[in-house]
C-alpha positions in Angstrom: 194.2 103.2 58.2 194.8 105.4 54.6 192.3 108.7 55.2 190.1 106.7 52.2 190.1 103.4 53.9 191.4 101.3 51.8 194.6 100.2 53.5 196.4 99.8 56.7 199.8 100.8 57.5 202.3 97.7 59.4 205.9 98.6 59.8 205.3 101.2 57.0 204.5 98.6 54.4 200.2 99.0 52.9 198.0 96.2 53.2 194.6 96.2 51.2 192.2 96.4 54.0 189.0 93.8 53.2 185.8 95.2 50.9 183.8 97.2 53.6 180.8 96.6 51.0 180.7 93.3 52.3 177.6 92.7 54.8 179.0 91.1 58.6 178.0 87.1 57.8 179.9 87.2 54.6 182.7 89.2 56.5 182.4 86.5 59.3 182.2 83.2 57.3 185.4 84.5 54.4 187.3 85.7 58.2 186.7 82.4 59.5 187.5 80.7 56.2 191.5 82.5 56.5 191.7 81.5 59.9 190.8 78.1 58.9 193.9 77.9 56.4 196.1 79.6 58.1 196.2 77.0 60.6 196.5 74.4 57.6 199.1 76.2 56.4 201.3 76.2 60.0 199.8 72.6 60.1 201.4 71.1 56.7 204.6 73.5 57.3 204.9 70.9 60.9 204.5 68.3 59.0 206.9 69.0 56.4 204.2 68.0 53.9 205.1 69.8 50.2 201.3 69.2 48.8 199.0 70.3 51.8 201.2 73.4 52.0 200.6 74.3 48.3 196.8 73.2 49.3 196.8 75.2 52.2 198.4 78.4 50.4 195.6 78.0 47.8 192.7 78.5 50.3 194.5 81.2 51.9 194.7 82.7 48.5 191.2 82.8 47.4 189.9 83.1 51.1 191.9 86.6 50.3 190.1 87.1 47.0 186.9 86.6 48.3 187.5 89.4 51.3 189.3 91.9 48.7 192.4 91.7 50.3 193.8 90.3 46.9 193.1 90.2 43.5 190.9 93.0 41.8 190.7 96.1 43.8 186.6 96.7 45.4 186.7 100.4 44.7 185.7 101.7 41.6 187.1 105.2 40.8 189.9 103.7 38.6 192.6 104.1 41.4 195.9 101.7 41.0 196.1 99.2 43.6 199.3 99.7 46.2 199.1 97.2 48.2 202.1 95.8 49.5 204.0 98.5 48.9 205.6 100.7 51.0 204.0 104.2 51.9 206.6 106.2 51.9 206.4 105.5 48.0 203.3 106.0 47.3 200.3 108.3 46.9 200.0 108.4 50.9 203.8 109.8 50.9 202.9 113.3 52.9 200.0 111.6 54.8 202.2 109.3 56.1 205.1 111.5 56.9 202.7 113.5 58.8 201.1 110.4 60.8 205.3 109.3 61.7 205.6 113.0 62.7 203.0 113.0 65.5 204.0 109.4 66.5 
C-alpha cells in the first residue's frame, strides 16, 4: 500500500484502493455486489453470450464506482488520480524503488 493509502502496488502497476470513509456494511454489501458480477462476468464469458457480458461488465463497473475503485477519486486535496499506472512513473517513483530495494 502507497504511504497515503490510496493505492496498492500488483506487479508494479497502482490500483485505487476502495474509499476507507466508507462504514463496514456499505464496504460489505458494494464487496459482495463485485463478487456477485464477477462471477456473471466468467458466467456469460462460458456461455459465449455477447449481451450478459456487456451486462455483467456494467455491474462490475458501477459496483467499482460505488467502492471508489473507479470513477471520481474519494480524497479531496486536489491530487490527480494514478491509478492504473505504473509506479515507477509516478509520484511514488523513490518510494517504490525503495520498497523493491528491501524486497
Amino acid at each position: 500500500m502507497t504511504p497515503d493509502g490510496r493505492y496498492i502496488v500488483v506487479r508494479g502497476r497502482l490500483w485505487r484502493r476502495a474509499n476507507p470513509d466508507l462504514d463496514a456494511e456499505q464496504r460489505r454489501a458494494l464487496t459482495a455486489d463485485l463478487m456477485r458480477a464477477r462471477r456473471a462476468v466468467g458466467a456469460a464469458l462460458r456461455a459465449h453470450d455477447d449481451a450478459a457480458l456487456a451486462a455483467a461488465r456494467a455491474q462490475v463497473n458501477d459496483a467499482k464506482i460505488a467502492l471508489g475503485e473507479r470513477g471520481p477519486v474519494w480524497w479531496s486535496d486536489g491530487t490527480p488520480d494514478q491509478n492504473r499506472r505504473m509506479a515507477r512513473n509516478t509520484r511514488y517513483a523513490d518510494w517504490y524503488e525503495a520498497l523493491e530495494r528491501t524486497a
